[in-house]
Chimera marker file (.cmm) of the C-alpha trace (Angstrom):
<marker_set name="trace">
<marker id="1" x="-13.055" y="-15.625" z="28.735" r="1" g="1" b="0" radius="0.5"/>
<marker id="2" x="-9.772" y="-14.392" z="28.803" r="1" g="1" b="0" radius="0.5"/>
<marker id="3" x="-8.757" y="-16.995" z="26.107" r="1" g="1" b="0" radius="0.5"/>
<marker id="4" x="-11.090" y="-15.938" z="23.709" r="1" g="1" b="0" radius="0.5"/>
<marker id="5" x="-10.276" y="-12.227" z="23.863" r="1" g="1" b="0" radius="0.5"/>
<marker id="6" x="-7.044" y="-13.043" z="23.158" r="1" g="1" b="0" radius="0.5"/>
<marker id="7" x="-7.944" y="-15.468" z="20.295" r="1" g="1" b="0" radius="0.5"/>
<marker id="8" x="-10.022" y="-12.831" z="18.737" r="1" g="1" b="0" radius="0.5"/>
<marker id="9" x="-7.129" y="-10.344" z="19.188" r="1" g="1" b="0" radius="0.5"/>
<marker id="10" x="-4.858" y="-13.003" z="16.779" r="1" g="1" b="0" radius="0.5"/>
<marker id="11" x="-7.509" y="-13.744" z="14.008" r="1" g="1" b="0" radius="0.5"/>
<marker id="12" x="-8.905" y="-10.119" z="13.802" r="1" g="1" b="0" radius="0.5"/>
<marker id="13" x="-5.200" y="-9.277" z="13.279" r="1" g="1" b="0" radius="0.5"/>
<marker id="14" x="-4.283" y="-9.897" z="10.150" r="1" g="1" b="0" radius="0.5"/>
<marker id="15" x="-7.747" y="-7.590" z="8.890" r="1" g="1" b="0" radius="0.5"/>
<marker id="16" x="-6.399" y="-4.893" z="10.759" r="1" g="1" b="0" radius="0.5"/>
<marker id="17" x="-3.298" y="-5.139" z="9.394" r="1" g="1" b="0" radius="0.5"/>
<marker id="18" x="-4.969" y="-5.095" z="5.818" r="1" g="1" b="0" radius="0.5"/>
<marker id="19" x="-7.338" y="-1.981" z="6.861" r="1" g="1" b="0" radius="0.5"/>
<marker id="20" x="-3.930" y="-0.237" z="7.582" r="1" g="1" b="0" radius="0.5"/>
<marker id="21" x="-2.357" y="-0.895" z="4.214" r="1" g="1" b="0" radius="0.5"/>
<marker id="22" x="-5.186" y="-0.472" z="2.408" r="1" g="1" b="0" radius="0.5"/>
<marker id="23" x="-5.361" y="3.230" z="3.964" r="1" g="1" b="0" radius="0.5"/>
<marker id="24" x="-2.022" y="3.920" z="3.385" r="1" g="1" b="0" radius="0.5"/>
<marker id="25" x="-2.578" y="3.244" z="-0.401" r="1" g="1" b="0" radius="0.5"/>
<marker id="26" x="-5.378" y="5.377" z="-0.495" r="1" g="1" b="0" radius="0.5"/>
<marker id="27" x="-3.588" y="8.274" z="0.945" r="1" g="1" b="0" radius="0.5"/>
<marker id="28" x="-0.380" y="7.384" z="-0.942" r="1" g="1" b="0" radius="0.5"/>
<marker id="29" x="-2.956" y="7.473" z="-4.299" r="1" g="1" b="0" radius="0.5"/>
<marker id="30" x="-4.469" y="11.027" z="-3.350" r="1" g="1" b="0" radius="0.5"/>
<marker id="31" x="-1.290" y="12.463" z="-2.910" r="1" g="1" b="0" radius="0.5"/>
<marker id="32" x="0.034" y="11.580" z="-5.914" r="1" g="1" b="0" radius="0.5"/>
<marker id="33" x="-3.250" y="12.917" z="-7.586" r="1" g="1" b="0" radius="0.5"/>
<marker id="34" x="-2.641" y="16.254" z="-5.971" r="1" g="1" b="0" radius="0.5"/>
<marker id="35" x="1.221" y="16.244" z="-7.080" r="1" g="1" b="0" radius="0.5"/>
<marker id="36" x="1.359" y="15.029" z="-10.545" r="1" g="1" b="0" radius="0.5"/>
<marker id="37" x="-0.363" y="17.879" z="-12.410" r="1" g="1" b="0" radius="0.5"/>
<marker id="38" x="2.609" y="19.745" z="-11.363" r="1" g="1" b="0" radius="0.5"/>
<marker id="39" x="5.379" y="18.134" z="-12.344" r="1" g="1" b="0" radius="0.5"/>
<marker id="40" x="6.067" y="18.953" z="-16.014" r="1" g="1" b="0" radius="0.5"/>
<marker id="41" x="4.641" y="16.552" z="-19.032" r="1" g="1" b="0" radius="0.5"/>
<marker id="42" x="8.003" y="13.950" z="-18.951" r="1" g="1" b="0" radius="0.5"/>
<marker id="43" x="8.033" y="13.776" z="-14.971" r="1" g="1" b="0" radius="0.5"/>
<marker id="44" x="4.068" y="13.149" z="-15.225" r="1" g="1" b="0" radius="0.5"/>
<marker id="45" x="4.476" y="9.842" z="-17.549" r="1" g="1" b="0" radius="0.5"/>
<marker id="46" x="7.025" y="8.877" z="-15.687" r="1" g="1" b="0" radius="0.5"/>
<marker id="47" x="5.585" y="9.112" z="-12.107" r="1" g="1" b="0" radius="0.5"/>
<marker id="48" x="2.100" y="7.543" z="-13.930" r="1" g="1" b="0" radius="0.5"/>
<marker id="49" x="4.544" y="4.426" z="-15.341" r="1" g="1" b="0" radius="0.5"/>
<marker id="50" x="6.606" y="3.881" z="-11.966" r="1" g="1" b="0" radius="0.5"/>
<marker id="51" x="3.064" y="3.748" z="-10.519" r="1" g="1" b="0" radius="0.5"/>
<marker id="52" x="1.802" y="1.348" z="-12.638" r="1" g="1" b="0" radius="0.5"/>
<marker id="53" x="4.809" y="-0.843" z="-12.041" r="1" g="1" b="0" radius="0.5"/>
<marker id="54" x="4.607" y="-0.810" z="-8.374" r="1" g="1" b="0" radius="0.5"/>
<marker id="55" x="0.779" y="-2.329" z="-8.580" r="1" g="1" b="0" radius="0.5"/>
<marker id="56" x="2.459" y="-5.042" z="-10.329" r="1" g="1" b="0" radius="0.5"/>
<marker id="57" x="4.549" y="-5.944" z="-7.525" r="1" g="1" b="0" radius="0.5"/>
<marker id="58" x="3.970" y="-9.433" z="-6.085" r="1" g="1" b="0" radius="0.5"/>
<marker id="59" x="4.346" y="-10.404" z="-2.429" r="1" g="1" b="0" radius="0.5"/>
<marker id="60" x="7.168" y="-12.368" z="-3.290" r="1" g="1" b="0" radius="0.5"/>
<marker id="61" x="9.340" y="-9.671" z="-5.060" r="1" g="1" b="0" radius="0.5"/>
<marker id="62" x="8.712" y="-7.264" z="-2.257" r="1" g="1" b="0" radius="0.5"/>
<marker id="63" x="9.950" y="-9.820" z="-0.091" r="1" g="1" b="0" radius="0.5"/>
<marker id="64" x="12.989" y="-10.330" z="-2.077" r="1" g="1" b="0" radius="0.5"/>
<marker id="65" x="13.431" y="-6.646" z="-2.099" r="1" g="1" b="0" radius="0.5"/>
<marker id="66" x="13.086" y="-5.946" z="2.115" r="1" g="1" b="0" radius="0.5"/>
<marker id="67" x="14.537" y="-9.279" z="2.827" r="1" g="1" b="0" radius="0.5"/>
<link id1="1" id2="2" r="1" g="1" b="0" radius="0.2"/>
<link id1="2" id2="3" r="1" g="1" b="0" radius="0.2"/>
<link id1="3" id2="4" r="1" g="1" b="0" radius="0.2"/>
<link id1="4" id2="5" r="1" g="1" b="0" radius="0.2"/>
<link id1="5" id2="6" r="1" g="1" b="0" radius="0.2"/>
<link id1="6" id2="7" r="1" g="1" b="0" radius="0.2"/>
<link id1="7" id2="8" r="1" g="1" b="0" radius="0.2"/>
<link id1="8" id2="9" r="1" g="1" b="0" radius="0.2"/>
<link id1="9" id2="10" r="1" g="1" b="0" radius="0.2"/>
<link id1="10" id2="11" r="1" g="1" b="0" radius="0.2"/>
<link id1="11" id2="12" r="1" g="1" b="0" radius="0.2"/>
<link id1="12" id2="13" r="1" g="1" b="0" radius="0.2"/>
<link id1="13" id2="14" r="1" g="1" b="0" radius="0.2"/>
<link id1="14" id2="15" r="1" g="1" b="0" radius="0.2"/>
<link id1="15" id2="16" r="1" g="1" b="0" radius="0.2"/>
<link id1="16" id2="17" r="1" g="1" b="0" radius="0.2"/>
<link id1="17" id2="18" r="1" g="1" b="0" radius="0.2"/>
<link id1="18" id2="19" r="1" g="1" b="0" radius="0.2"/>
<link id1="19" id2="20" r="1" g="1" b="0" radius="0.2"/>
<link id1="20" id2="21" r="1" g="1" b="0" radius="0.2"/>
<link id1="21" id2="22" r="1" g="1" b="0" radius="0.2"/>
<link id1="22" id2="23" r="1" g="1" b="0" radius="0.2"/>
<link id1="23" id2="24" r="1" g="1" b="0" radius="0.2"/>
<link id1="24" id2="25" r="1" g="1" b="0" radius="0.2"/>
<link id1="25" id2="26" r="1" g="1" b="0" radius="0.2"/>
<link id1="26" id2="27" r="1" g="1" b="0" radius="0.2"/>
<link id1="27" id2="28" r="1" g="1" b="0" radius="0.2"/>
<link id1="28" id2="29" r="1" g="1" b="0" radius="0.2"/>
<link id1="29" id2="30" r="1" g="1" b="0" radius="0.2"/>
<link id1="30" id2="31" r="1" g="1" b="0" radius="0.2"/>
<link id1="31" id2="32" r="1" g="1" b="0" radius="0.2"/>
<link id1="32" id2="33" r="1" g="1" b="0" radius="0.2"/>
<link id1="33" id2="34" r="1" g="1" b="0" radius="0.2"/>
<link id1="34" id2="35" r="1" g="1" b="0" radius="0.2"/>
<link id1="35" id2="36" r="1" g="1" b="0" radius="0.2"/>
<link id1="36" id2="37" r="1" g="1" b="0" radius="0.2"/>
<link id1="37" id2="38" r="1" g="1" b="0" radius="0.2"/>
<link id1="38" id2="39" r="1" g="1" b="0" radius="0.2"/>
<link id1="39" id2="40" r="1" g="1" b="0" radius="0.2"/>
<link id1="40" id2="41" r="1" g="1" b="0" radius="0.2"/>
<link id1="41" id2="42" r="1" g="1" b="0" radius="0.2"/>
<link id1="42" id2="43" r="1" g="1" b="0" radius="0.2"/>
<link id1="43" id2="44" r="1" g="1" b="0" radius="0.2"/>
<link id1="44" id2="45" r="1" g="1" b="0" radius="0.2"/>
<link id1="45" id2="46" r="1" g="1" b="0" radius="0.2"/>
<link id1="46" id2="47" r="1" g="1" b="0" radius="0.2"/>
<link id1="47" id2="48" r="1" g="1" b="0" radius="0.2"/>
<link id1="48" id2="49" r="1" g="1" b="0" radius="0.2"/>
<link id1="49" id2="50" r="1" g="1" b="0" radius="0.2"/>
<link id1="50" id2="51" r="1" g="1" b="0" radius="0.2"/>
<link id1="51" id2="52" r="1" g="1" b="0" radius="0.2"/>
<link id1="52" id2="53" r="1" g="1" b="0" radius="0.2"/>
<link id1="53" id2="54" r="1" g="1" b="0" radius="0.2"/>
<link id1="54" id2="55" r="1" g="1" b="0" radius="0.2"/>
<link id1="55" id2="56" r="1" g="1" b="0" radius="0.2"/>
<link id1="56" id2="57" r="1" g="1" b="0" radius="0.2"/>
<link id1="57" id2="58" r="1" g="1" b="0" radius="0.2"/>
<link id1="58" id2="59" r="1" g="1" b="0" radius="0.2"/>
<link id1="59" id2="60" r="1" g="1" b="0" radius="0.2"/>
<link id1="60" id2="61" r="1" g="1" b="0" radius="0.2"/>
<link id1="61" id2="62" r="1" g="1" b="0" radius="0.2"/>
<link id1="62" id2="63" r="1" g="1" b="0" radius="0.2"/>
<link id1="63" id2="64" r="1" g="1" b="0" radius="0.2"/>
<link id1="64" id2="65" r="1" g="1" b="0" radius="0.2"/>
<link id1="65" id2="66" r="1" g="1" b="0" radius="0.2"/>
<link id1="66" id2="67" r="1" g="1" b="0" radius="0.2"/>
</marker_set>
């Protein structure tokens, strides 16, 4: 029994690994939302084109970046 507690432990890992990131998005997203409107019109494209460059991000670059 023991086994298979810790084999479900390993393969649910990687999901709750995802669940985490994808939260952390989300919040990242809503704050962003809340801050934007403030910043004046030049700041606001610019914060809306950074953002749109960091969804483009692969797995690979950010790799390349941290590693």
């Amino acid at each position: 029994m023991r086994s298979e507690n810790c084999f479900f432990l390993v393969s649910q890992q990687p999901a709750y690994k995802y669940n985490i990131e994808a939260e952390i998005v989300k919040r990242l997203n809503a704050i962003c939302a809340q801050v934007i409107p403030f910043l004046s019109q030049e700041h606001q494209q610019q914060v809306v084109q950074a953002v749109e460059r960091a969804k483009q991000v692969t797995m690979a670059e950010l790799n390349a970046i941290i590693g």
